[in-house]
N, C-alpha and C positions, 0 to 999 in steps of 0.2 A: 282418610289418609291417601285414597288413593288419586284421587283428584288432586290433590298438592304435588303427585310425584307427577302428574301429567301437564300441569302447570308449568314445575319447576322444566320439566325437558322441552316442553314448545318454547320456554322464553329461553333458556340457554341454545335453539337452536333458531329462533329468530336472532339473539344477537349475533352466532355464528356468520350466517349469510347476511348480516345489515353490512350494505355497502362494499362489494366485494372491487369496483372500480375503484372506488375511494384508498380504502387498504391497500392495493398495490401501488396506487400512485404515491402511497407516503412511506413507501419501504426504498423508495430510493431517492437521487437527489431533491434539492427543490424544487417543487414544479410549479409554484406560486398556486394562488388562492383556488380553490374550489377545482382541485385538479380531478377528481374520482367525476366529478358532474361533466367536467370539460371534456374526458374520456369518453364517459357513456355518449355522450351528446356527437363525439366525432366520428364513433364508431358507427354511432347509427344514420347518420350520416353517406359514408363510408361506402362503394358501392362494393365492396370485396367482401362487406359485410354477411354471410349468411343468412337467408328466410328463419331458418332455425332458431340463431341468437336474436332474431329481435325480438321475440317475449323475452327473453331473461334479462334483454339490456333498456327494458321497459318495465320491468319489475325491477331491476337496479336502482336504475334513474334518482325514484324519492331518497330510496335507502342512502344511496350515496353521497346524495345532497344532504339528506339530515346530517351521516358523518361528516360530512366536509363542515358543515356549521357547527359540530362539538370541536373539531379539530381546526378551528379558524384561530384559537389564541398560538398555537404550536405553528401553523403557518406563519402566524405574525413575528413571532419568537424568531423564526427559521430567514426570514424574507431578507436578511442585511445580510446572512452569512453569503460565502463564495461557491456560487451552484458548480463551478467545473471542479473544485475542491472532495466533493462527493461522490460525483457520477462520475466510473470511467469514460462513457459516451463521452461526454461532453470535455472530458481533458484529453481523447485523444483527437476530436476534432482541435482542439483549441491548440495543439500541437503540432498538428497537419497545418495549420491557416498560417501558424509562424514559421515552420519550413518552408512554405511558400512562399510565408514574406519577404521570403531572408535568402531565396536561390529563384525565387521567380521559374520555377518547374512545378508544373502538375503531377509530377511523379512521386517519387519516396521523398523527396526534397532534396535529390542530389542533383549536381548541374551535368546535364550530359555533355559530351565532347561533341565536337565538330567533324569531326574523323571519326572512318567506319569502324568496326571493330574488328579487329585480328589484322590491323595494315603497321 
């Protein structure tokens, strides 16, 4: 019996850590296909990257590839929806690009005057 409980806890703490790139990339908006691999792969990449995290982002890697391959039909599923719909990053840039298209100011989107202030 006691081998079944030592079983049962390495596999429920292998699936814990499979793919921990993967799983963050799918807690938020769409990031299109094989987003946890595209992660690892940038990060290590990356020169800001730490000596430290590249083993664990080299133990990720498969992990997060295999989830991204179970999780490929729910990407597909996702891939028509509207990505700035989800993510606030991405609705407030797409915010900021129409303020700007719309006042032609890099600022908050409002048009500055031509006159100093306090005249």
């Amino acid at each position: 019996m006691k081998p079944l409980k030592k079983m049962i806890a390495t596999g429920c703490l292998l699936l814990s850590a499979n793919g921990c790139s993967s799983v963050a990339s799918h807690t938020g908006a769409d990031q299109g296909y094989y987003s946890g691999t595209r992660a690892n792969v940038g990060m290590m990449k990356s020169e800001d990257t730490s000596w430290a995290m590249m083993p664990l982002l080299a133990i990720d890697l498969p992990l997060s590839a295999a989830m991204d391959t179970i999780l490929l039909p729910y990407d597909y599923l996702r891939s028509g929806s509207d990505k700035t719909a989800a993510s606030p990053k991405a609705r407030i840039q797409h915010e900021e690009d129409q303020n700007l298209a719309a006042s032609g100011n890099p600022g908050q989107g409002m048009a500055t005057s031509s006159a100093p202030a306090g005249l």
